[in-house]
Structures are given as C-alpha cells and as structure tokens.
C-alpha positions in Angstrom: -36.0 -39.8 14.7 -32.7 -38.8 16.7 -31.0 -36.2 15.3 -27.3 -36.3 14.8 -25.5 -34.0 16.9 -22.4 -32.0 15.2 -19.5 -32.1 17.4 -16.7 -30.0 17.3 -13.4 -30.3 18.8 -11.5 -27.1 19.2 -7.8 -28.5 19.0 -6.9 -24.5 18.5 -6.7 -21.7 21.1 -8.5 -18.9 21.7 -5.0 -16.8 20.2 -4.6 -18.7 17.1 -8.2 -18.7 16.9 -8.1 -14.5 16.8 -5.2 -14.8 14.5 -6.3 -17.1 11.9 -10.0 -14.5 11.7 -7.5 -11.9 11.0 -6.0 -13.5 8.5 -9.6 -14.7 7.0 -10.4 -11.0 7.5 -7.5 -9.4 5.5 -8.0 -12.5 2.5 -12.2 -10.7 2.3 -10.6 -7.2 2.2 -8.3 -8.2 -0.2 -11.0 -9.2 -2.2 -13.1 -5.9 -1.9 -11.9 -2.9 -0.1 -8.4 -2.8 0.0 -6.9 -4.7 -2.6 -2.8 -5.3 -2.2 -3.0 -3.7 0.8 -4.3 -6.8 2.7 -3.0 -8.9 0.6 0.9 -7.4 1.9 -0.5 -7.6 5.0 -0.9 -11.4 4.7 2.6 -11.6 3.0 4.2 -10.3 6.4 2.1 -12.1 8.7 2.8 -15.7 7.4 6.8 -15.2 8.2 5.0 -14.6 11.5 2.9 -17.6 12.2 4.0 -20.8 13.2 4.0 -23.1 10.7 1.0 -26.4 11.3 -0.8 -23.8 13.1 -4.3 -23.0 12.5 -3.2 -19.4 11.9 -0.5 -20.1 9.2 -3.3 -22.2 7.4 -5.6 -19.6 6.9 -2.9 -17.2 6.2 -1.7 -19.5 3.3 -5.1 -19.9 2.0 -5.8 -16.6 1.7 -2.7 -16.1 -0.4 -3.9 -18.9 -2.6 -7.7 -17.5 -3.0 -6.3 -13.6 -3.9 -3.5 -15.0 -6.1 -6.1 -17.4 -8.1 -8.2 -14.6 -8.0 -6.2 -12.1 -9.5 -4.8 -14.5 -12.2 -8.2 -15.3 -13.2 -9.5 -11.5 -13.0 -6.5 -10.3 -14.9 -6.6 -12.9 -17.0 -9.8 -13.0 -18.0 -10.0 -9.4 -18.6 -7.2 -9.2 -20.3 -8.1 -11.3 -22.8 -11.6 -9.6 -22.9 -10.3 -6.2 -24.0 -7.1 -7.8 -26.2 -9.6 -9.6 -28.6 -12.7 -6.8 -28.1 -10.5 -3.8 -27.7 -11.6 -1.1 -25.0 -13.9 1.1 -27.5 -16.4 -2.6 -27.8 -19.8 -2.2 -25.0 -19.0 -6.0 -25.7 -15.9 -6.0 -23.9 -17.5 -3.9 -21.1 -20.4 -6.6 -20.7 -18.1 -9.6 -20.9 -15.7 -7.7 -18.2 -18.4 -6.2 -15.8 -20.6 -9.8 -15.8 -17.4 -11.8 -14.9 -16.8 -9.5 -12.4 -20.4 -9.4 -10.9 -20.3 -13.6 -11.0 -17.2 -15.2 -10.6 -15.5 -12.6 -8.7 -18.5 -12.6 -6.2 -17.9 -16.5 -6.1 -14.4 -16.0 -4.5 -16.1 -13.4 -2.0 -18.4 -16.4 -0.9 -15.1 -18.6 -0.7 -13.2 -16.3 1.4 -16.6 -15.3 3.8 -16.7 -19.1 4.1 -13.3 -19.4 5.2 -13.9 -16.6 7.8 -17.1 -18.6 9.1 -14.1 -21.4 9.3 -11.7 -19.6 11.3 -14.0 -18.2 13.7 -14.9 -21.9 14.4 -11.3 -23.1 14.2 -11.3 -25.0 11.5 -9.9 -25.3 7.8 -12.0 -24.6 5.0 -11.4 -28.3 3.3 -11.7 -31.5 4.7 -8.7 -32.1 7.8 
C-alpha cells in the first residue's frame, strides 16, 4: 500500500518564520509563567508586524487564545465564588478542577500553535 506523502510548502521565510514562534512563544507564557507580561508583549509586537504575514497571524491568535482564556477563567471563577462564596471547599474544588482541565486545554491550543509556527503554518485550515 503506498503511503501518502505530507507535503509542505513553506510560502514563509526563515524571519517571519522566527517571528511568528515568538509570538507562539509569548501566547504559551501568557498562559503559564508570565501572565500580562507576554500578553503586553504581543500587544506591541502586532503594531509591528506586517499585516497578511504569517507573523501578524500568530500574533493575533495569540491575543484571541489569552483573551478567551481569561474571559472564560475570570468568568468562570467568578461566578464559582459569587454563588459559593470564598469560605465553601466547594468553591475551591469547582475553581481548582476548572483550572486543572480547561485551562490546561488552552495550554495544548497554544503548544499546538507553536508546533504551527515553527512549521510555518496557521493553526486552522488556510
């Protein structure tokens, strides 16, 4: 049985390619280490990055993962402790297992689009 061959055209450089893993790199950080830190970081480097570039893509999708992330870690937790107050070990469970499962989902998201960048691609379909 033949097997299919995966080809890949590189349409980006080697620069844009760097630039766009940076800006893959920063969304990840955002995510675990240094939170609003990276994500300023991505702030300024989209007015930098021209625009259709694979670059500005990643940049701009890594603003979208943190900012969906946020909304739904805020969010979430908000309402967690507004209905089962802070002094509940049921608010704690509720808070600490989203954060162990769905935050973690949006680590995988953003460790995929790294993987993406580094191959110069976008993380959806073109």
């Amino acid at each position: 049985m033949p097997v299919a061959q995966n080809t890949v055209s590189h349409s980006a450089e080697k620069p844009e390619i760097k630039a766009a893993s940076r800006a893959a790199v920063a969304s990840l950080l955002n995510l675990t280490f240094l939170p609003g830190i990276a994500f300023i970081w991505l702030l300024l480097q989209l007015k930098k990055a021209r625009p259709g570039s694979i670059e500005h893509y990643h940049i701009r999708f890594g603003i979208r993962l943190n900012l969906i992330a946020a909304l739904v870690l805020f969010g979430f937790s908000g309402i967690m402790i507004l209905t089962g107050g802070f002094q509940s070990a049921w608010t704690w469970m509720y808070v600490i297992t989203y954060f162990t499962f769905v935050h973690t989902v949006f680590i995988l998201v953003a460790v995929w689009a790294l993987v993406r960048a580094w191959s110069g691609q976008k993380v959806g379909k073109r």
